[in-house]
C-alpha positions as CSV (number, residue, x, y, z in Angstrom):
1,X,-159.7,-86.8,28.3
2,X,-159.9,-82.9,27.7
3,X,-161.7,-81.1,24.9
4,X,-158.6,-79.4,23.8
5,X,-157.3,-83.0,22.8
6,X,-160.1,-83.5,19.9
7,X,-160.1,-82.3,16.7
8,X,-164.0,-81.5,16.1
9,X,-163.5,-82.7,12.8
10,X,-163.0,-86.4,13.9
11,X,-166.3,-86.3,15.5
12,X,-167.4,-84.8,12.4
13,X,-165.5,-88.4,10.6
14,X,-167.7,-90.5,13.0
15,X,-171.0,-88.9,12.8
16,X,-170.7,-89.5,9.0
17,X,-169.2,-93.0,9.1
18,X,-172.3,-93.9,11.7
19,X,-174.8,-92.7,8.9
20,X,-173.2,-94.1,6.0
21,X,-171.6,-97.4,6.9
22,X,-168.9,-97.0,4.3
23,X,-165.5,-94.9,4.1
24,X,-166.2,-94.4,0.4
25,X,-169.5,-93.2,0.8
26,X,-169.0,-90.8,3.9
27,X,-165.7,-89.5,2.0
28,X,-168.1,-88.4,-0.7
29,X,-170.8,-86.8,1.5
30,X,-167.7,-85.1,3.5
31,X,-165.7,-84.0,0.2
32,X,-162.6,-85.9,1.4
33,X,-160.8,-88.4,0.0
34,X,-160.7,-92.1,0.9
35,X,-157.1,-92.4,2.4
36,X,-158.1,-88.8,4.9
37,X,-160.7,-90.6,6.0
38,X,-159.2,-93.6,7.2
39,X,-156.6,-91.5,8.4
40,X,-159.0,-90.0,10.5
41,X,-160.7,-93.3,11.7
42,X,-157.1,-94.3,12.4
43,X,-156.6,-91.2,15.0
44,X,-159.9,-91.5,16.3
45,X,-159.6,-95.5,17.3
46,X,-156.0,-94.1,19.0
47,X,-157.6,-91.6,21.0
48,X,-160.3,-93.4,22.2
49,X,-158.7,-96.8,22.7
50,X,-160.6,-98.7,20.6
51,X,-161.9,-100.3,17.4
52,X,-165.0,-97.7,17.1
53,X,-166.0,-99.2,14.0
54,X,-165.8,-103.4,12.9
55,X,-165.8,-104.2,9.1
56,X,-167.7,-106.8,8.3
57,X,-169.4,-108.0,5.0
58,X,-172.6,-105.5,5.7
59,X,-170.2,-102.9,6.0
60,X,-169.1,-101.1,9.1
61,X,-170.2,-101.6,12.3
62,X,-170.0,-99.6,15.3
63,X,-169.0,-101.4,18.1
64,X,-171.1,-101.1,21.8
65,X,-168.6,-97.8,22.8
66,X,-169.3,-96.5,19.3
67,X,-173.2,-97.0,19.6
68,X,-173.1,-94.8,23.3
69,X,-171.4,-92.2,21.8
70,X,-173.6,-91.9,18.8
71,X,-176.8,-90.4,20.3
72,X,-174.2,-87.2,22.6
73,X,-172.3,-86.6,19.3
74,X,-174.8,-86.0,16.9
75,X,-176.9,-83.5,19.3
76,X,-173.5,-81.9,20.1
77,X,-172.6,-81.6,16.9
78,X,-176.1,-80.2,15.5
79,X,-176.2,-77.8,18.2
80,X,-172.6,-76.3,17.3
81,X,-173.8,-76.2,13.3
82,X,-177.7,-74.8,14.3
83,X,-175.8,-72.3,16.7
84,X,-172.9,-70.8,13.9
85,X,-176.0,-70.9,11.0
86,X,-178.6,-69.0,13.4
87,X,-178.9,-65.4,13.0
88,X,-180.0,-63.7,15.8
89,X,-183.1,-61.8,15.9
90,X,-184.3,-58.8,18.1
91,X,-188.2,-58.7,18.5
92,X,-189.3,-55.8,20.3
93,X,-192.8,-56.4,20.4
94,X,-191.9,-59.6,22.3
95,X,-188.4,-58.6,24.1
96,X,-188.1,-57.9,27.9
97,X,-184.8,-56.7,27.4
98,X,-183.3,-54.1,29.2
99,X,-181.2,-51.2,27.7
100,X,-178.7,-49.3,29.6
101,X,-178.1,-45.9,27.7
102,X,-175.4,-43.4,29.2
103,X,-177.0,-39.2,29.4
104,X,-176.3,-36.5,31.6
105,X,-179.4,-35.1,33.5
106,X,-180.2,-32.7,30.3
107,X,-180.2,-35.9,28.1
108,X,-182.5,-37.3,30.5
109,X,-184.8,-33.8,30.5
110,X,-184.3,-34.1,26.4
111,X,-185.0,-37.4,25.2
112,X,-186.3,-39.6,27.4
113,X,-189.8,-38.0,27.3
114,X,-190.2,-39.0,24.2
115,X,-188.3,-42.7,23.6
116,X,-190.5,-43.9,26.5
117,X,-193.7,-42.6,25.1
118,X,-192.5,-44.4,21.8
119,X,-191.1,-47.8,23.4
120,X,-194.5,-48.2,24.8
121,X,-196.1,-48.0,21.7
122,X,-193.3,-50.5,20.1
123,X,-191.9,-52.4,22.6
124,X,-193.8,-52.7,25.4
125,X,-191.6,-55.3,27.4
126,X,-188.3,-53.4,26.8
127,X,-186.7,-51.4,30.1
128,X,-184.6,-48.5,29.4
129,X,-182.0,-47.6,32.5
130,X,-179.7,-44.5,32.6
131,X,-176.2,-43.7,33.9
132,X,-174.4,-40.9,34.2
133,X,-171.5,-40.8,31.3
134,X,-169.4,-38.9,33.9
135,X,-170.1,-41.5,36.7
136,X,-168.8,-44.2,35.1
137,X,-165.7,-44.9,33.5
138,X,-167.7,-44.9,30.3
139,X,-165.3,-46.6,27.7
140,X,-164.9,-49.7,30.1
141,X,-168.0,-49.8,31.1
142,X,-168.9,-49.9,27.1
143,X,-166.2,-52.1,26.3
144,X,-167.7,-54.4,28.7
145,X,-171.1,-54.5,27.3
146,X,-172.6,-52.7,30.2
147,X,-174.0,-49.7,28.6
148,X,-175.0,-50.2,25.4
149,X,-175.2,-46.7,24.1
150,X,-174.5,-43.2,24.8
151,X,-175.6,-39.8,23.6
152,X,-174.7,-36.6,24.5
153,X,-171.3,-34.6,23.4
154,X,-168.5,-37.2,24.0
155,X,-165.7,-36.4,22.0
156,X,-163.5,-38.4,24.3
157,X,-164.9,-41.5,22.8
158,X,-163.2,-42.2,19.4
159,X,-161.0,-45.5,18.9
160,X,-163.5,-48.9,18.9
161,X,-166.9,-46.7,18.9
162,X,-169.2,-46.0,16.0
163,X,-170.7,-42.9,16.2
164,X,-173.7,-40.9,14.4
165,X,-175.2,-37.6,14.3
166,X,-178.5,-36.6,15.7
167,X,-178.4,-33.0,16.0
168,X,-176.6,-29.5,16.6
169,X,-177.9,-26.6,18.5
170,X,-176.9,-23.8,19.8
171,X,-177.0,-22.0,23.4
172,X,-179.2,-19.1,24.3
173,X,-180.1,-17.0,27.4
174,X,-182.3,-18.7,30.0
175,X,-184.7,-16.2,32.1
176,X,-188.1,-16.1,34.1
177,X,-190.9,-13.9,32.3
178,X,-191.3,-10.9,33.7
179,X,-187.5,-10.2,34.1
180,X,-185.9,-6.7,33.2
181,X,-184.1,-8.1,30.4
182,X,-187.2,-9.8,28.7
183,X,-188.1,-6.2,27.5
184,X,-184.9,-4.7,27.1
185,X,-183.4,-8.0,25.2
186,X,-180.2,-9.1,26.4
187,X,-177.3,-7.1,25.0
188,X,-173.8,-7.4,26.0
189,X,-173.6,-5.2,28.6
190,X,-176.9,-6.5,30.3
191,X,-175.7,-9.9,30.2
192,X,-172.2,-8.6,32.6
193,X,-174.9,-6.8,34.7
194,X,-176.9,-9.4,35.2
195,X,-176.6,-12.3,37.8
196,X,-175.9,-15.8,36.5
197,X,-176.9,-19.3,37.8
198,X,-173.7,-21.3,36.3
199,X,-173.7,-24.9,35.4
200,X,-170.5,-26.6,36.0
201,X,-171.1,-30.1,34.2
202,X,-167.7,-31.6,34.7
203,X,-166.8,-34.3,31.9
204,X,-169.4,-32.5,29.3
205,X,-169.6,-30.5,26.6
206,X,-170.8,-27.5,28.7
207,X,-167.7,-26.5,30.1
208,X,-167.0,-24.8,26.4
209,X,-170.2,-22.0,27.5
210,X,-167.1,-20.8,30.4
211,X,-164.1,-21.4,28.1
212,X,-166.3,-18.9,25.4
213,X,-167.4,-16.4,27.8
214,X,-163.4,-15.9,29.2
215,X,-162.0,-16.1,25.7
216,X,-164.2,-13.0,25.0
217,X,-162.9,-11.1,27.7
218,X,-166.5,-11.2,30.4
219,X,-166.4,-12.0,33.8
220,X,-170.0,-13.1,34.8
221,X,-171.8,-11.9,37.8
222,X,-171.9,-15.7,39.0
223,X,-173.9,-15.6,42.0
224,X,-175.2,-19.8,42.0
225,X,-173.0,-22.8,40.9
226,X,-174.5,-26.1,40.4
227,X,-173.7,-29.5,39.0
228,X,-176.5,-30.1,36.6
229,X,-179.8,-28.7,35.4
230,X,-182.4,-30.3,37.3
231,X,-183.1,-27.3,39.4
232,X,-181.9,-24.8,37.3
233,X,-185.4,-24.4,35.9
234,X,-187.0,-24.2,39.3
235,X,-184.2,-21.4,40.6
236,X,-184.8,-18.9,37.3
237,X,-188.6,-19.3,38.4
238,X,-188.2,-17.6,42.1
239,X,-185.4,-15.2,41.1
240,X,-183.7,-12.9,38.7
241,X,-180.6,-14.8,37.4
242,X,-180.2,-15.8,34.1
243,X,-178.3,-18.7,32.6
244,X,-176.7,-19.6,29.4
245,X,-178.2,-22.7,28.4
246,X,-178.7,-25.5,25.2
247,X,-181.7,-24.4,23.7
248,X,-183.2,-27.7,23.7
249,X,-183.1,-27.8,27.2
250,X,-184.5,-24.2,27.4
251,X,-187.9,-25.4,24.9
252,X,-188.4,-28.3,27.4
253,X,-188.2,-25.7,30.9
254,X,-190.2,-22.6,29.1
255,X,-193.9,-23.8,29.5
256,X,-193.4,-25.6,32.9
257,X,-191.6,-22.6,34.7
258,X,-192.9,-20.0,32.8
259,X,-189.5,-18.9,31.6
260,X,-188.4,-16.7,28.0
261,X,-185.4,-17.4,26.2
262,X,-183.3,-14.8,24.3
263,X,-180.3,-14.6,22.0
264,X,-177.1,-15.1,23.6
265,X,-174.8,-12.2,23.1
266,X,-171.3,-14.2,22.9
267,X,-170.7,-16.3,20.2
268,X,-170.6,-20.2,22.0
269,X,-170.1,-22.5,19.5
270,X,-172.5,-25.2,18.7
271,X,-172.1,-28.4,20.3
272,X,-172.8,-31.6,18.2
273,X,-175.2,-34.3,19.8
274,X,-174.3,-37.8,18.9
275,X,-175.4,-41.5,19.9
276,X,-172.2,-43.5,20.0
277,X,-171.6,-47.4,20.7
278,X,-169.1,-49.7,20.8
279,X,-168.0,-52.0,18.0
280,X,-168.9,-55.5,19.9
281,X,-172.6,-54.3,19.6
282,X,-172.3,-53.1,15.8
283,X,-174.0,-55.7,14.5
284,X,-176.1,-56.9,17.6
285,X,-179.6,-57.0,16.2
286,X,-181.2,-55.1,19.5
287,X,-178.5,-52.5,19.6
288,X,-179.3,-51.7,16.5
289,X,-183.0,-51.6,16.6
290,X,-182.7,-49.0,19.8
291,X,-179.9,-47.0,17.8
292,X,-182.7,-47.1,14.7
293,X,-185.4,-45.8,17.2
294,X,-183.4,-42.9,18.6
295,X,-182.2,-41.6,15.4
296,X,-186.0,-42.0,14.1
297,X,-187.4,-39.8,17.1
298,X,-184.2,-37.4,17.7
299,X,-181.8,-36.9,14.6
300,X,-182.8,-33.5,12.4
């Protein structure tokens, strides 16, 4: 016999008939009426090749088949109704859960400084780990449950995610102290002479600093490439470039490399940081505790 052969709500008839004894009595408790009771008795005995229950003048009695099955259907059937009635609970004093949140390096640089100082005042058992959101095929993998946030500048991710603001902010020139420029300021024609360090973030929102800077007509003085910041605050140290840069990165790099920020002389529009998820993990009482936390520490 297979499981996509019986209607639950016969086992639900039995369970009910076992307790009460009577078909009038368990058709009351069940809010059915006498005749769909029997009915249901009637399918039952047919299903399971036999009697199930014997009247007698005490009433119904199960017979020895009915008596094995009692015990299995009543714990089967309490741990269906305790599992739809539960609501589930996210504890992060308690939890060991791990969280996989999607960032590029400057997310990493930007936030996670921060969350981790606060999950180990809150949730001391909770693990945070990171991907890259242009390593992975991000909407699968979020799709999938395998990430269970991101945040950065995604516009790429609209149908099925939920999505909410943290913060704008705006890019600025990146430069060591000391530099030329630091006492001249950076004007329009100092920022062509100059010599850039470029950051070619494929898949972010930072491509939009090169499609600004062409749109206005510059050619930059690109004498570095790279793929991501982690080392651009160690090159502007050692040298004379400059880069164009989000100016929350730029506050994080300023103290520990001794570097000065300054007014970017093209207009780069400001890019909008959000934390987006998927809808399977709207409601998901842990999602939305970490989605409470970042917003807490980050959104302004």
């Amino acid at each position: 016999m297979e499981l996509r052969d019986i209607d639950l709500n016969l086992l639900v008839v039995f369970n009910e008939l076992l307790h009460q004894g009577r078909v009038s009595a368990a058709a009351r408790t069940l809010g059915m009426s006498q005749p769909a009771v029997s009915n249901a008795l009637s399918r039952l005995r047919k299903l399971l090749g036999d009697d199930v229950f014997l009247n007698t003048s005490k009433g119904m009695v199960p017979t020895p088949l009915s008596e094995r099955l009692a015990e299995p259907i009543a714990f089967a059937l309490g741990t269906i109704h305790d599992t739809l009635n539960s609501k589930a609970e996210f504890d992060p004093a308690t939890s060991a859960r791990n969280f996989t949140v999607a960032m590029t390096d400057i997310g990493e640089i930007s936030f996670l400084p921060a969350l981790m100082k606060r999950l180990s005042e809150v949730a001391p058992g909770v693990t945070l780990s990171t991907v890259r959101n242009t390593a992975v095929n991000l909407r699968e993998e979020m799709e999938n449950a395998r990430t269970d946030l991101a945040i950065g500048f995604l516009p790429d991710l609209q149908t099925g995610f939920f999505q909410r603001r943290l913060f704008s902010q705006r890019y600025v020139c990146l430069f060591r102290k000391g530099h030329p420029l630091a006492e001249q300021g950076i004007t329009l024609k100092s920022f062509c002479a100059a010599e850039h360090v470029a950051i070619v973030a494929a898949g972010t929102g930072h491509g939009m600093v090169d499609e600004s800077i062409q749109r206005a007509g510059i050619t930059r003085k690109v004498r570095l490439q790279v793929p991501h910041f982690v080392a651009v605050g160690h090159i502007l140290q050692t040298t004379d470039l400059i880069a164009v840069v989000p100016e929350a990165y730029a506050k994080r790099t300023l103290e520990p490399f001794d570097l000065e920020t300054a007014v970017c002389p093209v207009k780069i529009p400001q890019i909008v940081i959000n934390m987006l998820w998927h809808g399977r993990h709207h409601r998901e009482p842990g999602n939305q505790w970490l989605r409470q936390t970042v917003f807490e520490e980050f959104s302004s």
